[in-house]
N, C-alpha and C positions, 0 to 999 in steps of 0.2 A: 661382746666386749664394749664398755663404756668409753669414749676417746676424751684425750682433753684437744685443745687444742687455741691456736689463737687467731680474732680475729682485727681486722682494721678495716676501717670506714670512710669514704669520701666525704661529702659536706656536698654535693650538687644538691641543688634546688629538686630539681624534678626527677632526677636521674641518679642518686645516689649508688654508688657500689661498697660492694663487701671482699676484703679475700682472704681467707681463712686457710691459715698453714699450719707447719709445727704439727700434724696428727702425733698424739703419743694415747699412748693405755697408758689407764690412770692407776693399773696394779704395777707397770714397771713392763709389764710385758711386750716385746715386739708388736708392731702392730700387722698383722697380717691379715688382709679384708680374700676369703676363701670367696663366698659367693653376693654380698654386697657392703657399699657404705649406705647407713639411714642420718639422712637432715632434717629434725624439726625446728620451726622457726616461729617468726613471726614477723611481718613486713608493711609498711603501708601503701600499701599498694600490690597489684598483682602480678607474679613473675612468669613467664614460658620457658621453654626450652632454649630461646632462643639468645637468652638473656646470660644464661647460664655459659661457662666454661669451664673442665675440670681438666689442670695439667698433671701428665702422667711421666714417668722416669723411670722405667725406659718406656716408648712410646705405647701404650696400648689404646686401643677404639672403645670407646666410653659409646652405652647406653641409659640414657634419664626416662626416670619415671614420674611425675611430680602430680601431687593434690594441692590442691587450694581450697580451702574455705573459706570464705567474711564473714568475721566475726563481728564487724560493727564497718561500720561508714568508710569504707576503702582501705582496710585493715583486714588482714588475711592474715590465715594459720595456712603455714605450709610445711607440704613432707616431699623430701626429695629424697627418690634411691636411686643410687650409682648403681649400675654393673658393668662387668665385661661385655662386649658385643659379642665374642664367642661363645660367653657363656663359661671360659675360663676364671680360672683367680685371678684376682688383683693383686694381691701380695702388699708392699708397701709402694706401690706405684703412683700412689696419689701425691702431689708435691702440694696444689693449690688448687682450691676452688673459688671460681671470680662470679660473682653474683651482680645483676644492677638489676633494680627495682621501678617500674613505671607509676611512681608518684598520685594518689589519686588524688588530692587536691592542696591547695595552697596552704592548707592547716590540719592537714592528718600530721599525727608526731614526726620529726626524727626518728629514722632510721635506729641510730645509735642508741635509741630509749628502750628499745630491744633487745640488747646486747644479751641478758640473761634467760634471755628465751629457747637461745642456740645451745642445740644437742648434739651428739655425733656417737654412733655406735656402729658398731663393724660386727656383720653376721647376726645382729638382732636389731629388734626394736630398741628406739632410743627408752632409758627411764625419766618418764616424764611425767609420774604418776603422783601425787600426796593422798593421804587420805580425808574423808569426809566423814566426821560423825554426825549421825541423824537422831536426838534423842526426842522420840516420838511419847506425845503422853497417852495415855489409857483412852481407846474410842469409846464414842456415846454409843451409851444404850439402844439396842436396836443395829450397831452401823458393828456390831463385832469381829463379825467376820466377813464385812465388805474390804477387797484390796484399794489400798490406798498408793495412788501412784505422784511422784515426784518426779518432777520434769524441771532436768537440769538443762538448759540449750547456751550456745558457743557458735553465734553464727549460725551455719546448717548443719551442726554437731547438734544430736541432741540423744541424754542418758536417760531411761526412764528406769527410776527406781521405786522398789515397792518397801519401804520400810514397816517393820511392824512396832507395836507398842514398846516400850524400854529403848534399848541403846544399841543404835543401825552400823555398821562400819562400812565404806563403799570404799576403792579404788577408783580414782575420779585421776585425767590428763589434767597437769598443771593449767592455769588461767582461767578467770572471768566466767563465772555461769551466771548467766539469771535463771533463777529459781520458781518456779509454780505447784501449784496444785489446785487442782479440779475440786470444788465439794466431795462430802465424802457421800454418796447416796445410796440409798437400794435400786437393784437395777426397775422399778416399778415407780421409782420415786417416790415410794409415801415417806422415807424415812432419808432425812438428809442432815448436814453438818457441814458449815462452814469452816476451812483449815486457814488456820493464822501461822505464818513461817518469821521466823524470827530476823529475818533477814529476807529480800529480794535479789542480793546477789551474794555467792560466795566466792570468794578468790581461794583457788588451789594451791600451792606450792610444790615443789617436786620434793618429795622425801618429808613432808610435814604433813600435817594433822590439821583439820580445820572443822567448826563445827556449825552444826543448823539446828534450831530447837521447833519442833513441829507441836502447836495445839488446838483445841478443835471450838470455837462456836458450841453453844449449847442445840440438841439436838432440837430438828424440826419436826412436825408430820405431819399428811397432808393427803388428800385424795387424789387419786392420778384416772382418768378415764381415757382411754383408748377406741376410739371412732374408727370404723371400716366402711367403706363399702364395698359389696361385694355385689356384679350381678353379670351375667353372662352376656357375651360378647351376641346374645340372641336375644335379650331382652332388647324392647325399644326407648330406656332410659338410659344405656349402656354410656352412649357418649354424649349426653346431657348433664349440665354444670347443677346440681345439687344445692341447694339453700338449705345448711343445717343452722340450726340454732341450740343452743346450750343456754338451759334455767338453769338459777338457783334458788331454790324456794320461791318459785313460780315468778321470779324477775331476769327478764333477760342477760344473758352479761355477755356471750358471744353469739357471733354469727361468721361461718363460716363456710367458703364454698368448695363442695367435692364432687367427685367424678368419680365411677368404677376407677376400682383398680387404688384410690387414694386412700390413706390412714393419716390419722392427724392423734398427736396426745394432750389432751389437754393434763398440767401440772398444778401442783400449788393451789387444791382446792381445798374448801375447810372441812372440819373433820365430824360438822354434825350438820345437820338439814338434810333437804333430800334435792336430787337434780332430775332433768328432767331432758331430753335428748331428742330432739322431733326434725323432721325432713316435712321443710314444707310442701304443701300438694302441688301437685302440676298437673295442669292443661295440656298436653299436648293432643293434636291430629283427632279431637273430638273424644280423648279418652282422658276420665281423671282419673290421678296415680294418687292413692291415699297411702302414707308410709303407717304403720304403729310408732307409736312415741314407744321411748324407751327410758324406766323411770328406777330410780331407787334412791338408797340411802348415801348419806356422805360420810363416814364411818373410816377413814385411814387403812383404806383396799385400792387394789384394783381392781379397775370396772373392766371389763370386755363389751365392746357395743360394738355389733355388729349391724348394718342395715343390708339384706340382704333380699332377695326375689318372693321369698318365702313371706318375708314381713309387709307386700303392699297387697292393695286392694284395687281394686281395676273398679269404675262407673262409667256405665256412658253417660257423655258430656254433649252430645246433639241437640243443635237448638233447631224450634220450625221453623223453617222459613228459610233454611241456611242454600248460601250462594254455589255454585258453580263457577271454577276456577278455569282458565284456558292459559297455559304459556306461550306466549308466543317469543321464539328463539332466533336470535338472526347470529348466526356464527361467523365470524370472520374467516375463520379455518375451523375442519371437522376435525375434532382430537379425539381419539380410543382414548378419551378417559372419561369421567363423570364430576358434577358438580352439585351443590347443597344447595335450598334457599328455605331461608325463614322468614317467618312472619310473625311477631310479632304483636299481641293485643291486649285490652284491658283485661285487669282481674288476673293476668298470667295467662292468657291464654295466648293461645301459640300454635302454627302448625309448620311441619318440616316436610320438603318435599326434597327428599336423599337419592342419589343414584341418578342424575335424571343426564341423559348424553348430550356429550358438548357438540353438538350438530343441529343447527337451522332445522326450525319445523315446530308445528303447532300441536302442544299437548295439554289435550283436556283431564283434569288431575279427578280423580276419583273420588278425595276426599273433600267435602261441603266447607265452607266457612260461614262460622257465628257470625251473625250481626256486627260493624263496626269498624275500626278504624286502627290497621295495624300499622308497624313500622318494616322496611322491607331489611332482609341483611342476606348478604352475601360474600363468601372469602376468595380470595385470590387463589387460584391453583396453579400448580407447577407441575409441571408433566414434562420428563427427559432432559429436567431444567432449564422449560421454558413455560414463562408466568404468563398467566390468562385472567384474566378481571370479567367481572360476572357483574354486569350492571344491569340495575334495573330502570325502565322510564322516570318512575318515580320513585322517592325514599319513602314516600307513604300511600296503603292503598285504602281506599272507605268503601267499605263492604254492606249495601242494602238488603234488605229482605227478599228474598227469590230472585235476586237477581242475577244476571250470567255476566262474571267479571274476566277482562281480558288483562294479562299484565306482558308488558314488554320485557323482554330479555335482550340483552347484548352482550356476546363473548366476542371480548377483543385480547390479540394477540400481544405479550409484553415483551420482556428483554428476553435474551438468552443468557442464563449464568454460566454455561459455561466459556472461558473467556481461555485461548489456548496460554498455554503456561503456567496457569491456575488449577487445585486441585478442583476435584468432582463435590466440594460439602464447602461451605463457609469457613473461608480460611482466614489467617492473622500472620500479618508482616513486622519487621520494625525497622527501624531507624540503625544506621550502622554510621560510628564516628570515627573509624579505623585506627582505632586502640586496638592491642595484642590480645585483648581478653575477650571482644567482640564473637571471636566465634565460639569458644562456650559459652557465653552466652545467648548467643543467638540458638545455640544447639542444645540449651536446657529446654529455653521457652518454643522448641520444636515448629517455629515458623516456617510458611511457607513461603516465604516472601524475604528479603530485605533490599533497604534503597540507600540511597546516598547522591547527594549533587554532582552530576556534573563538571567537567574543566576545574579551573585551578581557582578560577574564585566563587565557581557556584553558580553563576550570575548571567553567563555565555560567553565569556571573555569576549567583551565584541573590539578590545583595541589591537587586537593582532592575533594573527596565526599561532595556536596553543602548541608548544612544545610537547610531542606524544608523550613522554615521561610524564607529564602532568598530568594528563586525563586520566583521570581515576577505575574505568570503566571496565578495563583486564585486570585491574587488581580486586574490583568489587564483584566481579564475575568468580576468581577464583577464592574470594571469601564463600561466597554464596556456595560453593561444591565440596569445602572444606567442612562447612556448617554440614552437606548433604553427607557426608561420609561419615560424619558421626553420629549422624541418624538414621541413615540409611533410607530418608524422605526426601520427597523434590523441596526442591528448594530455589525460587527464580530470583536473578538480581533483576532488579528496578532502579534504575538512572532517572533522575529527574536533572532535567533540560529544559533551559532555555536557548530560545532562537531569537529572544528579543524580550528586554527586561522591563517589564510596565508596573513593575513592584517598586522602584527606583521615581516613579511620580516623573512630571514632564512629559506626559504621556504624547503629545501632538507633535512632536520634535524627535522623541525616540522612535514613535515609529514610523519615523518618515524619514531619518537617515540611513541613505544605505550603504552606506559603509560599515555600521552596526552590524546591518541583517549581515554584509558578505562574512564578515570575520563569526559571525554567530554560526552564522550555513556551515561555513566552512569547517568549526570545530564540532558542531552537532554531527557531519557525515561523516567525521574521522570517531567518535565515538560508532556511531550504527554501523563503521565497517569494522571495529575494535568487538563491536559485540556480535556480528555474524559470523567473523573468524573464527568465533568458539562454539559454534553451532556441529554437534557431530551425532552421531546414533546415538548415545545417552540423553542430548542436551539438545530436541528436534526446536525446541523455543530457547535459544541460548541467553535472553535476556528481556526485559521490557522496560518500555518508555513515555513517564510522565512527561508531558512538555506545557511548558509557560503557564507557569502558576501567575496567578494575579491577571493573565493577558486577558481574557475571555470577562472577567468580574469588571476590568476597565473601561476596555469597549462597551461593555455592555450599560455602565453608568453611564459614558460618557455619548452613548445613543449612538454609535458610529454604525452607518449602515454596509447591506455587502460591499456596495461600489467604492465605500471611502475610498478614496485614492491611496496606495500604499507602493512604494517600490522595492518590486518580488522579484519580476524574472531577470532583470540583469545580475544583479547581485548572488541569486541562487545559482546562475550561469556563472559565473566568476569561481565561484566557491565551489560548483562542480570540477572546474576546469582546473584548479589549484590539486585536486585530488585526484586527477587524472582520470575521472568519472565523465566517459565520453557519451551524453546521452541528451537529448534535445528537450530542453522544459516544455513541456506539455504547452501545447494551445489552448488548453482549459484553465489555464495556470496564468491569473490576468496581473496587473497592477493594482489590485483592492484588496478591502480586507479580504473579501473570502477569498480572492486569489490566494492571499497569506496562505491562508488556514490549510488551502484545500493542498497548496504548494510543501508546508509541513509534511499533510500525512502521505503526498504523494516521494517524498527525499526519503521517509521510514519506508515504505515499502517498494521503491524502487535500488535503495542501497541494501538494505537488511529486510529483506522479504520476511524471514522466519520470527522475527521479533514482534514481542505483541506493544499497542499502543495506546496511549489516553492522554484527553486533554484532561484540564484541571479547571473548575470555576470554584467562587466562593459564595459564604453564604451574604455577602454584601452586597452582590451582584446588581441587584435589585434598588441600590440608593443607599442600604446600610444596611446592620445586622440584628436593629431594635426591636423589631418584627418576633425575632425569638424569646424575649419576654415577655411581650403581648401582642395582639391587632397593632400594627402600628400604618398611621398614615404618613408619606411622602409626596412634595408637591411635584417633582419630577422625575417618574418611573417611565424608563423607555417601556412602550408597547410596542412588540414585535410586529406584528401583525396591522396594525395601522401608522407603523413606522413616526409615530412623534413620539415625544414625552408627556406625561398625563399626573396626575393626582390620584393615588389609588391610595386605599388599606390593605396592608398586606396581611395575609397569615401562609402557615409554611405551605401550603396546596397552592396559592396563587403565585408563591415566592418559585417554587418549583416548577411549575407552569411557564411561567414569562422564563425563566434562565433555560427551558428547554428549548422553548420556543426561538430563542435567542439564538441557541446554539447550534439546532439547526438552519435557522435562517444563512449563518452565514458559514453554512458548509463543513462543520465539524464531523457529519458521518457522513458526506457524500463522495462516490468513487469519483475517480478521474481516467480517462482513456489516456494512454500515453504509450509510445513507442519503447521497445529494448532497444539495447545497441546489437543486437542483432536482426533486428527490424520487424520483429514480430512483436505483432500489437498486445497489451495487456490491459490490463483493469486494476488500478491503485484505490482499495478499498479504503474508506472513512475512517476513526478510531474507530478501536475496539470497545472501551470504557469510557467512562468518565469519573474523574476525580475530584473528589470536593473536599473542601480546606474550612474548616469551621474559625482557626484561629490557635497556633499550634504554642500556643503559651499553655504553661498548668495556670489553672485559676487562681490558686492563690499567693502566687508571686506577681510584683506590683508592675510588671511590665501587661499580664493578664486583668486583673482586676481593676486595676487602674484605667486603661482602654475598653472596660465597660464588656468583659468576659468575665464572667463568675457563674459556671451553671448547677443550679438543683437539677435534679431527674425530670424535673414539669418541660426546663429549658434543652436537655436534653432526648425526652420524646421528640419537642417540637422539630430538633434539628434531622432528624431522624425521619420524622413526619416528609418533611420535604426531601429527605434525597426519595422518598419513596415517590414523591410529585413527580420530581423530577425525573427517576427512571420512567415512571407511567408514560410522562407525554414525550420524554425522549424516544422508550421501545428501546432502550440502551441498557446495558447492566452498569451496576453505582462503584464505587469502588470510595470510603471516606478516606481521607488520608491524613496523615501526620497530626490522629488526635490522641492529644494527651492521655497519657496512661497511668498518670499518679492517683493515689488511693486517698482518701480521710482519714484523718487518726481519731482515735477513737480518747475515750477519757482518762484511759490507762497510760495512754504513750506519751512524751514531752515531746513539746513541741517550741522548738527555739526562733530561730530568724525565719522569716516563712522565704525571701527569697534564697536562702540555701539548701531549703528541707524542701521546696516543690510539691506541697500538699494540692491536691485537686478533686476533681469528683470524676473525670472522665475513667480512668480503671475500674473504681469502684462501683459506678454507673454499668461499666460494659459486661462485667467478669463477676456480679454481687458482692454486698459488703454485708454477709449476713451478722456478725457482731454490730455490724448499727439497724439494718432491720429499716424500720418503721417510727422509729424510736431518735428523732433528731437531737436530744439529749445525750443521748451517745457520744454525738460528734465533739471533738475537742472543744472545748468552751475559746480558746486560742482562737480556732479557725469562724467559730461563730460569730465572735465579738470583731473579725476583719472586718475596718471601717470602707465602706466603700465611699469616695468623691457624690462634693455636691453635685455635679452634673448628673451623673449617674442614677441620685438616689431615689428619682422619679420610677425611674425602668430599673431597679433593681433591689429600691430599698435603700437604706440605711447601710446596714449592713446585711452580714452574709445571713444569721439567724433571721433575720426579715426576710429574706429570698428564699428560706429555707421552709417556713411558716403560709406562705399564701396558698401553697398548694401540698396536697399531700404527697410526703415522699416514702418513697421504698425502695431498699437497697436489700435486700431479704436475698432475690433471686437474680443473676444474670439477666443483660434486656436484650442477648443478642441472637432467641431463639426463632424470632420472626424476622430477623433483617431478606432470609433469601423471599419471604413475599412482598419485603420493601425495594425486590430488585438487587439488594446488597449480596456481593458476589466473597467482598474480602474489604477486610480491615488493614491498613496500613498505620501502626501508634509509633508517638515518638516523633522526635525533633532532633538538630543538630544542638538545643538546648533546652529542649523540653521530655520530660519523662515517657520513655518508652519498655526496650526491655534488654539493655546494655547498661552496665556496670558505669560506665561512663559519665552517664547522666544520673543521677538520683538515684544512688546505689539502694536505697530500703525501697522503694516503689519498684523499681526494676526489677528487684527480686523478689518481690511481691508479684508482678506482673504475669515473670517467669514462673513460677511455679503454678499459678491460673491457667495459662496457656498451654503447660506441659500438662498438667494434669485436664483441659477443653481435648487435644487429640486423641486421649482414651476414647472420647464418645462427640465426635463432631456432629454439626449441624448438617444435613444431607439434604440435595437438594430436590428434593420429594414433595408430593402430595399433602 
């Protein structure tokens, strides 16, 4: 039964409501709701449950059912079903339904511009339906009876129809589709066709008729060849990177590198000459691997090419004279696992010494080495997730005739990834702005993590005692369990805290009042006892805690050594004694910085033992952050270790280095001995991680690009480069935080005000952007053409396509399969206004995000070998 009904509308700004009385059947009949009411809508903004109220007459218990989907920029399609909570009838019990809507920005429509969107039907689905006619013309020859699909999408609606030649008729729900279609091709690709649609969007109507005219491009055709290799997990090229190269009429035109186990299709070749398919030879361990080429016509087929065990030829490759090899190994610790090394030489030659055990001791290797002069390599290994670096003396060895060469080895010990509270594989958090729609979202993009600030202004509230109402930290704890229940995955909240705000600039003055620090202490250990209270058998790490962002980047410019004078223990003593925390600050716990530091991690683990921790630096620690565009030199870089400031050129290994070095110097992972208050002695361990902050603006919004952040994938490695430095000489796991998660748009998509749309590279960067590929033409010609400031345009160019141009970029594949041998344990994206994976912020990138993320948990990163 179809209802009519009426309704009326507020006018609030941000908060608009609806309430909707008068149900009547529109045939005259009584309205009797047996087993539900259905609401389809449309809203700007997104509604909960919570939002909603249905009154009843005579009293009945209402239970809601609601979908949402966004169909555009904080615009949602919504279905709500009434029923009974018993599961009885409703009869005509409904008098009013009272709706308000959480507004998603300053210039989504009115409410009211809606109005005829609203459905109501009792006992069925609302009709919401018009028709779509599709008049398809006659397919190219060849493409006959290839299915041609039509892809209607509505937000995360989406219809795929298969229309055939002549005139299609669909049942399509009322509203807004955009329209696509794929080519029309053979599943081989020699035979393809372009489809031209007469339109890009269709509007629906309910009870009408609307039409779409489909035609096709004139037919293509074209050779398609299909590359394999195939060779068994006992051949000794099995996991060696392969150099194929593709002729055409005896001129190179690709080169591409494969692995067993790898297929690649080459498309779009022409349909006469002949090609030619060859695997360059390899040198390895004194044996040449000769492949067959594989050769034929270009004829509008498909090719099958397989390279396979059958197809090489084996020669020995033994030179006279060749050297005698000795490892000598000094292991930090004996690991039950194994390690690889190669070597490197002219001509491709190469030799691999596999399996060899990570235990101190001298091994004379078997196999001889050519004459010459190779390069050494070696990879990091991970065992129980924990990373071992395989270094050799030198990065090059020169290999004489007869002679006996000795090479140095050293296995040292790295971080441990696994960090308590964190899953077992490379995980992804985000950013939480405590909007109502935060937890489906947070529970599409299946994160392990999510954070949020601290106290009432974020900052440490350091002018007074924080009213508990305000600290946010038991409401972001039971976000974070709320996301876990609809996933049925862990899920940690993360509080970022300050105890003293050095982001605020004045740095010599802030941190040396201590009045500051008390009220800071004071509301940071009412948060850590906020967060151990929820600690039970489900939730053995009830929460974790970034603390002082910016603090660690300042001192660290500003060259402040351990001893600077700072006042810690009264203050910390004060702000114990406020919280009725009867426990005597540690003796190790001085008035300096590292007193600070060490006085931090000792208040985390002396009030909330079970909660995990981390400090946080930046990448400008070091003087600035120019470094990640190129070598850059600074006339005054604190050196830790000879304790002045100096003139150095940095790159991300050295950048890494000094901020490790820094951050141990002044006590960031060292314990502290300290008394219970039941007088038994303990041990208040270091942090657990460490956090690093690149700059949590999207790039090309002008509060980012303008302050001289705008990264290609070139600036992206480099950032990347260094936290891997910096876990090495920390021995700590990385933990990147709050970086941007906006995507590129490509040349399809419009692109209007860049500081409203939040376009960036960081998502696209992290998660691939395979529609851009390799192919920077792809990217919005909008985003290319952002002018970057003259200051800037030294270290970054002109513009964005100038920064885009120096180095080769590729967005094809995700880069975030090597972060656990860069140390990296877990990603944290997103900002309190920069693009992560909440609705909130930059609803097209967020949901872009989310579905990346939900769809990385099918098949995580593991933290293996």
């Amino acid at each position: 039964m179809q209802l009519d009904f009426a309704v009326k509308f507020s006018d609030d700004v941000w908060y608009p409501t609806v309430d909707i009385t008068g149900f009547k059947s529109r045939t005259g009949i009584n309205v009797d709701v047996k087993e539900k009411m259905v609401l389809t809508f449309t809203a700007p903004g997104k509604i909960t449950e919570g939002d909603i109220t249905v009154s009843t007459n005579p009293w009945r218990e209402i239970k809601l059912a609601l979908e949402s989907n966004e169909i555009s920029g904080g615009v949602h399609d919504i279905k709500l079903t009434i029923t009974a909570a018993d599961g009885s009838a409703i009869g005509d019990a409904i008098t009013q339904i009272h709706m308000g809507v959480n507004v998603a920005s300053d210039t989504a429509p009115k409410w009211p511009s809606f109005k005829d969107s609203f459905n109501i039907a009792a006992d069925e689905e609302t009709q919401v339906a018009g028709e779509l006619v599709v008049i398809c013309a006659q397919f190219p020859a060849g493409l006959d009876n290839i299915p041609l699909e039509l892809v209607l999408m509505r937000g995360d609606k989406k219809e795929v129809l298969r229309p055939k030649a002549g005139i299609n008729t669909f049942a399509i729900a009322a509203g807004t589709w955009s329209a696509t279609a794929a080519e029309l091709r053979t599943a081989a690709g020699t035979v393809r066709a372009g489809i031209k649609l007469s339109a890009g969007e269709v509007t629906i109507n309910a009870g009408k008729r609307a039409q779409l005219d489909i035609s096709f491009a004139p037919a293509e055709r074209s050779t398609t060849l299909d590359i394999a290799i195939d060779l068994p997990a006992s051949n000794a090229l099995h996991n060696e990177v392969l150099n194929v190269v593709y002729l055409e009429n005896g001129v190179e035109k690709q080169a591409l590198m494969m692995k067993a186990g790898d297929k690649q299709r080459l498309e779009n070749l022409p349909v006469s000459g002949h090609y030619a398919v060859i695997v360059k030879d390899i040198r390895l361990n004194n044996v040449r691997y000769i492949f067959s080429a594989q050769n034929g016509a270009l004829n509008n087929q498909f090719h099958d090419i397989l390279f396979s065990a059958a197809k090489i030829q084996q020669a020995d490759d033994t030179k006279t004279g060749s050297a005698t090899l000795t490892l000598k190994v000094q292991a930090e610790k004996t690991v039950a696992a194994t390690f690889d090394l190669r070597l490197l030489g002219d001509e491709g030659r190469q030799y691999l010494f596999a399996g060899l055990p990570m235990q101190s001791g001298n091994r004379m290797q078997t196999i001889t080495l050519a004459q010459g002069i190779y390069q050494v390599q070696s990879d990091v290994v991970i065992c129980d997730g924990v990373l071992h670096y395989v270094d050799a003396a030198s990065e090059t060895i020169q290999v004489d005739s007869n002679s006996q060469q000795t090479l140095e080895i050293t296995l040292t010990q790295g971080a441990n990834l696994h960090v308590k509270g964190f899953p077992d594989f490379l995980s992804f958090g985000g950013c939480a702005d405590m909007q109502p729609s935060n937890v489906d979202d947070l529970a599409e993009a299946r994160v392990s993590s999510l954070f949020k600030y601290s106290g009432d202004d974020g900052m440490g509230d350091a002018s007074g005692y924080l009213d508990p109402a305000k600290e946010p930290t038991l409401k972001i704890i039971e976000m974070a369990r709320n996301v876990s229940a609809k996933t049925q995955e862990s899920v940690l909240p993360v509080m970022v805290s300050y105890t003293c705000n050095l982001s605020l600039g004045d740095v010599e003055n802030i941190i040396d009042d201590p009045v500051r620090h008390k009220f800071s202490f004071a509301n940071f250990i009412q948060a850590l006892q906020m967060a151990q209270s929820m600690k039970d058998d489900a939730h053995p790490v009830p929460a974790g805690f970034i603390v002082n962002p910016d603090y660690l980047g300042e001192c660290q410019k500003y060259g402040f050594s351990p001893d600077y004078p700072i006042p810690v223990r009264l203050p910390m003593a004060e702000a114990l004694a406020h919280h009725g925390v009867h426990i005597a600050v540690p003796a190790g716990i001085t008035d300096t910085l590292k007193g600070y530091i060490k006085g931090v991690n000792w208040l985390v683990r002396a009030v909330a033992p079970d909660v995990s921790l981390g400090w946080q630096l930046n990448l400008w620690s070091v003087g600035g952050s120019q470094w990640v565009y190129s070598d850059f030199s600074y006339d005054d870089v604190f050196d830790p270790v000879a304790g002045v400031k100096k003139k150095m050129t940095i790159d991300p290994e050295l950048a890494g280095k000094l901020c490790a070095r820094y951050a141990l110097l002044v006590g960031v992972f060292e314990d502290t001995e300290f008394t219970r208050q039941d007088g038994s002695k303990a041990i208040a361990k270091g942090a657990d991680f460490m956090a690093v902050d690149r700059y949590e603006a999207d790039d090309f919004t002008s509060r980012s690009y303008k302050n001289g952040y705008c990264y290609s994938p070139y600036e992206w490695d480099r950032t990347f480069d260094f936290c891997a430095s910096l876990s090495r000489h920390l021995r700590q796991p990385v933990l990147p935080w709050q970086m941007p998660a906006s995507r590129l748009a490509t040349v399809s998509e419009e692109v209007g005000d860049l500081d409203q749309q939040f376009w960036g590279t960081g998502g696209s960067y992290l998660m691939g952007h395979p529609e851009i590929g390799d192919d920077i033409t792809a990217i919005n010609s909008r985003l290319l053409n952002t002018e970057f400031l003259d200051v800037h345009a030294k270290m970054m160019g002109r513009n964005a396509k100038e920064l885009f141009e120096r180095h080769p970029c590729d967005f094809s594949a995700p880069k975030y399969y090597d972060f656990p041998s860069r140390g990296i344990f877990h990603v944290q994206v997103g900002g309190g206004a920069t693009t992560g994976v909440v609705s909130g912020v930059n609803r097209d990138s967020s949901r872009w995000m989310r579905a990346k993320l939900k769809a990385y948990r099918d098949n995580p990163v593991r933290f293996k070998k």
